[in-house]
TORVOKE-961894 format. One record per residue (C-alpha): residue in three letters; x, y, z. Coordinates in Angstrom, 1 decimal, decimal comma, padded with zeros to 4 digits. Layout:
REM residues N
> rest;u;v;w
> ALA;X;Y;Z
...
REM end
This chain:
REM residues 422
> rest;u;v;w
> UNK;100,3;122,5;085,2
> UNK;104,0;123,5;084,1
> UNK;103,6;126,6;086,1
> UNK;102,5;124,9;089,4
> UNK;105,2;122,2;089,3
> UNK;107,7;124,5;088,8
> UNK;106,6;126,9;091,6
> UNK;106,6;124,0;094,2
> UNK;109,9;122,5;092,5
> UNK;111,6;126,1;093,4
> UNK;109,9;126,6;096,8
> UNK;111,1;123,1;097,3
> UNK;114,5;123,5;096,0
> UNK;114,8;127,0;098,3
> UNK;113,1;124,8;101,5
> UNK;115,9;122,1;100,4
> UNK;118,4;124,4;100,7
> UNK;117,3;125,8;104,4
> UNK;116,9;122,3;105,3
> UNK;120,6;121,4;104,2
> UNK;121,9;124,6;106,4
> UNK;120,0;123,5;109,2
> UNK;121,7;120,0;109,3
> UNK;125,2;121,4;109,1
> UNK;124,4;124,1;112,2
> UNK;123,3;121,3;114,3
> UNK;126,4;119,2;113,1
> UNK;128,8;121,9;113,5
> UNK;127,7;122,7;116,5
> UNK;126,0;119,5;118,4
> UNK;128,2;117,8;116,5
> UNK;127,4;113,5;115,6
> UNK;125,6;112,8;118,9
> UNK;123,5;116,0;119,1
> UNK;122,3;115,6;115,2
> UNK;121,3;111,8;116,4
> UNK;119,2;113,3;119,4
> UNK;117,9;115,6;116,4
> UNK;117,4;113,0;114,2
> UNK;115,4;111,2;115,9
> UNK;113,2;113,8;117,9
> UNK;112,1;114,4;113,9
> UNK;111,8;110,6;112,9
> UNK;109,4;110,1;115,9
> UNK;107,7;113,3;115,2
> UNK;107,1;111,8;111,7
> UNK;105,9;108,8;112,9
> UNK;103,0;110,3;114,6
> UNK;102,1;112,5;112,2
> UNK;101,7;109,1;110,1
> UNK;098,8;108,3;112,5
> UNK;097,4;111,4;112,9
> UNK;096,8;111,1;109,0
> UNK;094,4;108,3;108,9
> UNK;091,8;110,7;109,2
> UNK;094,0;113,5;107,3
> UNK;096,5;114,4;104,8
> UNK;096,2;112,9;101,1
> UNK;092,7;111,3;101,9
> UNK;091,6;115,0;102,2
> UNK;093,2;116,6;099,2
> UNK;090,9;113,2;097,2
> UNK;088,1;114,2;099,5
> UNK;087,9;118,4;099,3
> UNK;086,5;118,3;095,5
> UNK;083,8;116,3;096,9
> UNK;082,7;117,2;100,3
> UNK;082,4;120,6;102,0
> UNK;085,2;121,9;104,0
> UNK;083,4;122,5;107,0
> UNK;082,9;119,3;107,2
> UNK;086,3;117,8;107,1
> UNK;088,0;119,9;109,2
> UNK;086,7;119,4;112,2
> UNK;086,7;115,2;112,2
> UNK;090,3;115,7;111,5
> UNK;091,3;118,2;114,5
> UNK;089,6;115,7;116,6
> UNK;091,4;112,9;115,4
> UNK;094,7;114,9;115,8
> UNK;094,3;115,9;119,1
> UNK;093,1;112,3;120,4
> UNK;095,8;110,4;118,8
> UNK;098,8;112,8;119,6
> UNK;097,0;111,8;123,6
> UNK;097,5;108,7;122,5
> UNK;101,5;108,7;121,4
> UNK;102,0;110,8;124,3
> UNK;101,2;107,7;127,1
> UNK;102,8;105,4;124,3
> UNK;106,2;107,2;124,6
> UNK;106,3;107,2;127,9
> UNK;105,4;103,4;128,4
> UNK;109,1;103,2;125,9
> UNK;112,5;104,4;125,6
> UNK;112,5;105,6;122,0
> UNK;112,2;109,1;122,9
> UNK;114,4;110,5;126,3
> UNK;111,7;111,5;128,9
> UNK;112,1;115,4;128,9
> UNK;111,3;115,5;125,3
> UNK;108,2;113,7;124,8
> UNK;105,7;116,2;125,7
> UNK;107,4;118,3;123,3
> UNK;107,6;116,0;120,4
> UNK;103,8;115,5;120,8
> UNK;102,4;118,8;121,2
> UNK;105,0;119,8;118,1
> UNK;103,3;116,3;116,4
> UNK;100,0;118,2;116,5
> UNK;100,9;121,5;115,4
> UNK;102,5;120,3;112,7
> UNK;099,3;117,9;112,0
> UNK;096,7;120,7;111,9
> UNK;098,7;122,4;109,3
> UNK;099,4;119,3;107,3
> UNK;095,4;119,3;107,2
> UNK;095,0;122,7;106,2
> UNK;097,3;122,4;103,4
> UNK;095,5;119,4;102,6
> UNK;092,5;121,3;101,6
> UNK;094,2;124,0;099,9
> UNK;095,8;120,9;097,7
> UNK;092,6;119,7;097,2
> UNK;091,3;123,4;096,0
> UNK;095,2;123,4;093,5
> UNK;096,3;126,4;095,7
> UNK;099,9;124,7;095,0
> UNK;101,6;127,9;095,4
> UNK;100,1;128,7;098,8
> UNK;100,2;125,0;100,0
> UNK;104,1;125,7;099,1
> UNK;104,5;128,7;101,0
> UNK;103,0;127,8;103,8
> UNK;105,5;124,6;103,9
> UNK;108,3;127,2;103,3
> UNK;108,2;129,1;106,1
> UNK;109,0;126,7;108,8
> UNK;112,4;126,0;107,3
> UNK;113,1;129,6;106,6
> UNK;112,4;130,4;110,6
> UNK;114,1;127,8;111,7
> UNK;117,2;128,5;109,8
> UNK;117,1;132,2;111,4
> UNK;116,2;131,3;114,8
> UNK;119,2;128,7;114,7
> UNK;121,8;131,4;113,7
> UNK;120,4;133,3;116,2
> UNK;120,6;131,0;119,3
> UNK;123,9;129,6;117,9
> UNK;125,6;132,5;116,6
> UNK;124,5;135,5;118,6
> UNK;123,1;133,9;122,3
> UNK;125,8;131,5;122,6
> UNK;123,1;128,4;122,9
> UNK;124,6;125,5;121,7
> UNK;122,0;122,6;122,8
> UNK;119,3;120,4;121,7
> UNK;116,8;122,9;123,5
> UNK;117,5;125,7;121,1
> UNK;116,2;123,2;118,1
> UNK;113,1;122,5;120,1
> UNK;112,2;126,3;120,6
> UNK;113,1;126,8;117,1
> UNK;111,0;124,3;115,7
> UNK;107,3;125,8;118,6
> UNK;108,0;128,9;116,5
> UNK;108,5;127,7;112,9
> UNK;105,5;125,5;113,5
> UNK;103,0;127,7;114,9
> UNK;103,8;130,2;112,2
> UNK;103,1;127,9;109,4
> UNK;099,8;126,9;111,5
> UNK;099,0;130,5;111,5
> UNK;099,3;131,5;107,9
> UNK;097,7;128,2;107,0
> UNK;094,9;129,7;108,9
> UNK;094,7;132,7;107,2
> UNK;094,2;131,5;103,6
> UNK;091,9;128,5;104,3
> UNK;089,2;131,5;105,3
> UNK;090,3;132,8;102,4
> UNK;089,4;130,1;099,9
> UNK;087,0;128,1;101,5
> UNK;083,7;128,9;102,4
> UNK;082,2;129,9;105,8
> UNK;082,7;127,6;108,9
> UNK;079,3;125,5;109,8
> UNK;078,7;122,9;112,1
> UNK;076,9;120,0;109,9
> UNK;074,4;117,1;111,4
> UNK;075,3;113,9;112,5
> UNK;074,7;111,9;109,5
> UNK;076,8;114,3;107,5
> UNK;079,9;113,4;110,0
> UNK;079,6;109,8;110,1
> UNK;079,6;109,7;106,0
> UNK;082,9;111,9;106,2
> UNK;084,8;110,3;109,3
> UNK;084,0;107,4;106,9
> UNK;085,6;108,6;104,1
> UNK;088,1;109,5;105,8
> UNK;088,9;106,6;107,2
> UNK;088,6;104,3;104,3
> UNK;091,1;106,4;102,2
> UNK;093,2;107,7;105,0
> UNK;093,3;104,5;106,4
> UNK;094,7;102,7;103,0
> UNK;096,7;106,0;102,3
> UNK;098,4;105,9;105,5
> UNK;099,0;102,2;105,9
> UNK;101,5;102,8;102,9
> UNK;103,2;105,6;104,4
> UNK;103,3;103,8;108,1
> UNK;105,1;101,2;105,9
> UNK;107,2;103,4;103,9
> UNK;108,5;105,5;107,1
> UNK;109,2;101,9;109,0
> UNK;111,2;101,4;106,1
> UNK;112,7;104,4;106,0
> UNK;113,8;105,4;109,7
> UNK;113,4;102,7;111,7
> UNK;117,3;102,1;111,2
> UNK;117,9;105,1;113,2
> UNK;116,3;103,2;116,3
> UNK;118,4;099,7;114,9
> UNK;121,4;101,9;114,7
> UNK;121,2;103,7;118,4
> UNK;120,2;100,5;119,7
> UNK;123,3;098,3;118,2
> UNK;126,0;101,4;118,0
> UNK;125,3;104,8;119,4
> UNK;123,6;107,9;118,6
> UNK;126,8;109,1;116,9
> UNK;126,1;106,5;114,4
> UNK;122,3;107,9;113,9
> UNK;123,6;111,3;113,6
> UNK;126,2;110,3;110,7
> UNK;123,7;108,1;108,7
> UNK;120,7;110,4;109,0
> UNK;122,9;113,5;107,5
> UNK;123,4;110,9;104,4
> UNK;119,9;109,9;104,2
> UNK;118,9;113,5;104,4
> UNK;120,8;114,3;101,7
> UNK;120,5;111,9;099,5
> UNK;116,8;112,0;099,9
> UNK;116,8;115,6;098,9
> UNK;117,0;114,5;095,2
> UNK;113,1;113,3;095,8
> UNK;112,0;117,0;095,8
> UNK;112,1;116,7;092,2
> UNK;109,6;113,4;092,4
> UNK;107,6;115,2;095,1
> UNK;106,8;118,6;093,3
> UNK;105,4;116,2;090,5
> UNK;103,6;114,1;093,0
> UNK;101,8;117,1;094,6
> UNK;100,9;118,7;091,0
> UNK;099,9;115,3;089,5
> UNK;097,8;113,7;092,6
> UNK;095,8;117,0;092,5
> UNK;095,0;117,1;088,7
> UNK;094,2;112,8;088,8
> UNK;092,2;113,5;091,9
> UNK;090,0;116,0;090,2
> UNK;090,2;114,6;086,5
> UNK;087,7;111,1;085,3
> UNK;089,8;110,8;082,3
> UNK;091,9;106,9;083,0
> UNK;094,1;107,2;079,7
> UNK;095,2;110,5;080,6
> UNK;096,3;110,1;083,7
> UNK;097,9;107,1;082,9
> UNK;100,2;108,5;079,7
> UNK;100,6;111,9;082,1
> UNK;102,3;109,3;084,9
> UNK;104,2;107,7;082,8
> UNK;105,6;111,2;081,2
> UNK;106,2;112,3;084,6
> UNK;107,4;109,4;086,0
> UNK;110,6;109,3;083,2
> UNK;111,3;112,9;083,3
> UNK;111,9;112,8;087,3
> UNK;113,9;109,3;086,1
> UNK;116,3;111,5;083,8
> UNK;116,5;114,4;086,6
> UNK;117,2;112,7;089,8
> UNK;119,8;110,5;087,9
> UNK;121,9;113,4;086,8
> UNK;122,0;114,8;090,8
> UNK;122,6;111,4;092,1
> UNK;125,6;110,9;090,2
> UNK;127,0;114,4;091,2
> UNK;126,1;113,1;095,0
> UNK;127,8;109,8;094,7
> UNK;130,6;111,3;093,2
> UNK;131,8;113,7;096,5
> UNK;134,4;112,7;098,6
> UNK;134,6;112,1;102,4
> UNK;136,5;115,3;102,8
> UNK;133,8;117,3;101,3
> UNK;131,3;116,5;104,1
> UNK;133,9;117,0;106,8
> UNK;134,2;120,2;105,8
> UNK;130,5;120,7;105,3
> UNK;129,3;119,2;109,0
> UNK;132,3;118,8;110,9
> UNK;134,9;116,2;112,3
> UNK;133,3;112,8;112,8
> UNK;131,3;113,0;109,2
> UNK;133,3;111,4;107,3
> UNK;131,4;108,5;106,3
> UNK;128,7;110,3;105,2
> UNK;129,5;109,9;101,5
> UNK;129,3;105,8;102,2
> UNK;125,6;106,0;103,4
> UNK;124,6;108,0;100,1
> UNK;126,5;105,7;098,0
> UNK;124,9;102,6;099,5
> UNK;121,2;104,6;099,2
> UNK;121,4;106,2;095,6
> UNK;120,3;102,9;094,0
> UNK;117,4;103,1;095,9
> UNK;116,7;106,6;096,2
> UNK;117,0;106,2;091,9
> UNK;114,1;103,4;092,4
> UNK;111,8;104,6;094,7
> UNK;111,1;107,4;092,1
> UNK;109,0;105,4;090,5
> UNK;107,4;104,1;093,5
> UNK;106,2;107,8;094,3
> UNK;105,2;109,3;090,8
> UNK;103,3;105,8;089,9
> UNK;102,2;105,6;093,6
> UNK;100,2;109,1;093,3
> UNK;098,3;108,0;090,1
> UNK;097,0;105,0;092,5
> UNK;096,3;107,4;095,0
> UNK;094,6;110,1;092,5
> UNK;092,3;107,1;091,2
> UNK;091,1;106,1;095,0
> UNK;093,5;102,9;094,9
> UNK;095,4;103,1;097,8
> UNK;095,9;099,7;098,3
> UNK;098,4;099,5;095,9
> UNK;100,6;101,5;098,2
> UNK;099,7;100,1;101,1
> UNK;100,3;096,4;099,5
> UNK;103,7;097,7;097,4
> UNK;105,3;099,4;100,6
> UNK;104,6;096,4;102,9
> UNK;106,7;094,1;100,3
> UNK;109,0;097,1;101,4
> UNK;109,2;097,1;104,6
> UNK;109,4;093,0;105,2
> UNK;112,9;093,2;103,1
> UNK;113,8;096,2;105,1
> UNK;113,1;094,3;108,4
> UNK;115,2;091,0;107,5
> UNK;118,3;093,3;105,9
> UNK;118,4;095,4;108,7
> UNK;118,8;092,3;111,3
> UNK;121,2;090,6;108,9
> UNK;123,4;093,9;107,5
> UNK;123,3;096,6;110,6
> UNK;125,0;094,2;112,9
> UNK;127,8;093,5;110,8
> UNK;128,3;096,4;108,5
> UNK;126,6;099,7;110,5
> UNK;125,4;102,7;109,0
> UNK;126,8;101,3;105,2
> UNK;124,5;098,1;105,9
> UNK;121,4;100,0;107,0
> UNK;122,0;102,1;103,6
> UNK;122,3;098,3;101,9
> UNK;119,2;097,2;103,6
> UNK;117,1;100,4;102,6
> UNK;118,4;100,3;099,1
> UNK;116,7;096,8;098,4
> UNK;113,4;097,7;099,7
> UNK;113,1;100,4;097,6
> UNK;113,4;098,5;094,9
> UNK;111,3;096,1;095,8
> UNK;108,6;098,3;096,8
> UNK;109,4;100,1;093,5
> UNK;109,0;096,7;091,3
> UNK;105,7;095,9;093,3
> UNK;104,0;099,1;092,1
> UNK;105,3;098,8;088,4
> UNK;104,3;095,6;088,3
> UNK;100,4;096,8;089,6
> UNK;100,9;099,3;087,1
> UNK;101,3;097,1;084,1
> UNK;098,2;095,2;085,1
> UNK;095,9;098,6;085,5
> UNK;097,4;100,2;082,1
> UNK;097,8;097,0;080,5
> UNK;101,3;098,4;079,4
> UNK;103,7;095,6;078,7
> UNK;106,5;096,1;081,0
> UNK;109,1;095,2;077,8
> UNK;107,4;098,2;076,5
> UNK;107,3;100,5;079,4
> UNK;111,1;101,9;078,3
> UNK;111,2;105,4;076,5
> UNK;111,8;105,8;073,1
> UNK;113,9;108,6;071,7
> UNK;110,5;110,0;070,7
> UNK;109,5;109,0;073,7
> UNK;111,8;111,5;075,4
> UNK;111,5;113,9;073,3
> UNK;107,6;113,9;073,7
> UNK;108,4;113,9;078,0
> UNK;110,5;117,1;077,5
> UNK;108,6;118,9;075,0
> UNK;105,1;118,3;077,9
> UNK;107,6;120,1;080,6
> UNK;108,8;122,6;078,6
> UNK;109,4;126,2;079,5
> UNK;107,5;128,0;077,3
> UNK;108,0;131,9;076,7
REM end
């Protein structure tokens, strides 16, 4: 397990990284205003894809050990391709997206879904390392096809991201391709009865599953739209850099998650994946507190220097979001046991205490205190969303709260499970 957490920490850490040089090329050169357009274009992107995965994404990694392939891929195209339809006559019935981009952000919406569904299986089958590469790639093109339209062809606009982002995608749709005829079995249409059990399925964990992250990602961007709509897209462009950033610390929390859900998923034993959680869960504690403070700790100068003039503020958005970002930890290594066990509705329940805090700080902190009140706003429902699965937690593990701390033992016990070993 060491191995495979490592491998998708790095490849996370290296897709990080891209992801980082990618923000400052659209900053330096779109500057504020063009990373909003960016920023957004992305949130709505991730929105969609949110929806695509009712009938997709972690339900499939619980479902793989326990239905063939063949018979949840194709329920799950079909899905994708109907609701991305769907968004595409939404967006144009509203005026979160600009009109010349919508087809765009919905056939990218797709693409990017049908390889989110392919990784899915190869998750499910604990082919972390491919699941990680394939995930790598679209950073990595992106980064060189930016340079190249930026650097070399003189193409300075939003337009160049979009191209950027048809090429990275289809790629990683490509080589996603490749290795799930590699390790899954031969493609066969099934009957009728054996589709109905799986769109099911799918739909009663996807559904559950994806409730929670429809929550989470409400709670998450939907200040970009509170901040275009009270300020400007400046503003967006300023406060999404932060949230970018600061929310880079999570890739620790996430290469657990991915390592951890996988094992729960295909594991029967309760105790074990209940002591493994909460091993994991203080060890990404430790971790993500030591980059935080290093974040919080920069000066505005530093990201004026690192995006450009008019970025100033964005070491005030990650100091209002480190609490949080430190909280929701929890949320997401505890979250994945529920998810690992079938309980989605923990999530679902935990992230919806979330988002109704988000929704009344928003309208009581944007207004008065911009991008340093939406960072406020966020903070606390993390925490509360955090608290809410904790407290589920306690109940399922019957684990005091009082005695959920570490130990020095305790700590020394997390350390010596992650070990490097020779």
């Amino acid at each position: 397990m060491l191995n495979k957490i490592l491998n998708t920490f790095g490849t996370r850490l290296l897709s990080a990284m891209l992801n980082l040089l990618i923000t400052i090329l659209i900053s330096q050169f779109l500057g504020p205003e063009g990373k909003g357009e960016q920023g957004i274009i992305i949130a709505t992107i991730a929105y969609i894809l949110v929806f695509v995965n009712l009938m997709g994404g972690s339900a499939i990694v619980y479902l793989v050990p326990r239905f063939p392939v063949s018979v949840i891929i194709l329920p799950a195209y079909l899905w994708t391709v109907l609701t991305s339809i769907l968004f595409y006559g939404f967006l144009q019935l509203s005026t979160l997206v600009s009109e010349g981009m919508i087809i765009h952000v919905c056939i990218l919406s797709a693409i990017s879904a049908f390889t989110t569904i392919n990784s899915s299986v190869l998750i499910g089958k604990e082919k972390i390392a491919i699941s990680n590469l394939v995930n790598f790639i679209q950073p990595l093109i992106i980064t060189l096809l930016l340079i190249v339209f930026f650097f070399y062809l003189g193409k300075n606009t939003i337009e160049s991201y979009i191209i950027s982002l048809y090429i990275s995608f289809s790629a990683g749709f490509i080589v996603s391709l490749i290795y799930l005829k590699r390790f899954t079995d031969k493609f066969e249409l099934a009957d009728i009865s054996s589709y109905k059990t799986i769109i099911s399925n799918l739909f009663r964990y996807g559904l559950l599953n994806q409730l929670a992250h429809i929550f989470q990602l409400l709670s998450f961007r939907m200040s970009y739209y509170w901040l275009e709509q009270t300020y400007s897209s400046a503003e967006v462009g300023i406060y999404s850099n932060g949230t970018s950033l600061v929310e880079s610390i999570w890739l620790i929390s996430r290469s657990i998650c991915l390592v951890q859900y996988a094992r729960i998923a295909n594991s029967a034993d309760l105790e074990y994946s209940q002591k493994l959680t909460l091993q994991l869960n203080w060890a990404s504690l430790i971790i993500s507190f030591i980059g935080l403070l290093f974040m919080v700790i920069l000066p505005s100068r530093f990201f004026i220097f690192l995006y450009g003039e008019g970025f100033g503020e964005v070491s005030s958005v990650i100091r209002a979001l480190a609490p949080g970002v430190l909280f929701f930890n929890t949320a997401l290594i505890i979250g994945h046991y529920f998810s690992g066990i079938g309980k989605y509705y923990v999530n679902t329940i935990s992230s919806f205490a979330g988002l109704l805090f988000a929704v009344l700080f928003f309208r009581l902190l944007i207004p008065v205190y911009g991008i340093t009140g939406a960072g406020w706003a966020t903070t606390i429902s993390h925490l509360i969303t955090s608290l809410t699965v904790v407290w589920f937690f306690s109940r399922e593990s019957k684990i005091k709260l009082k005695n959920s701390f570490p130990s020095m033992t305790d700590i020394k016990l997390i350390f010596s499970t992650l070990r490097v070993k020779k």
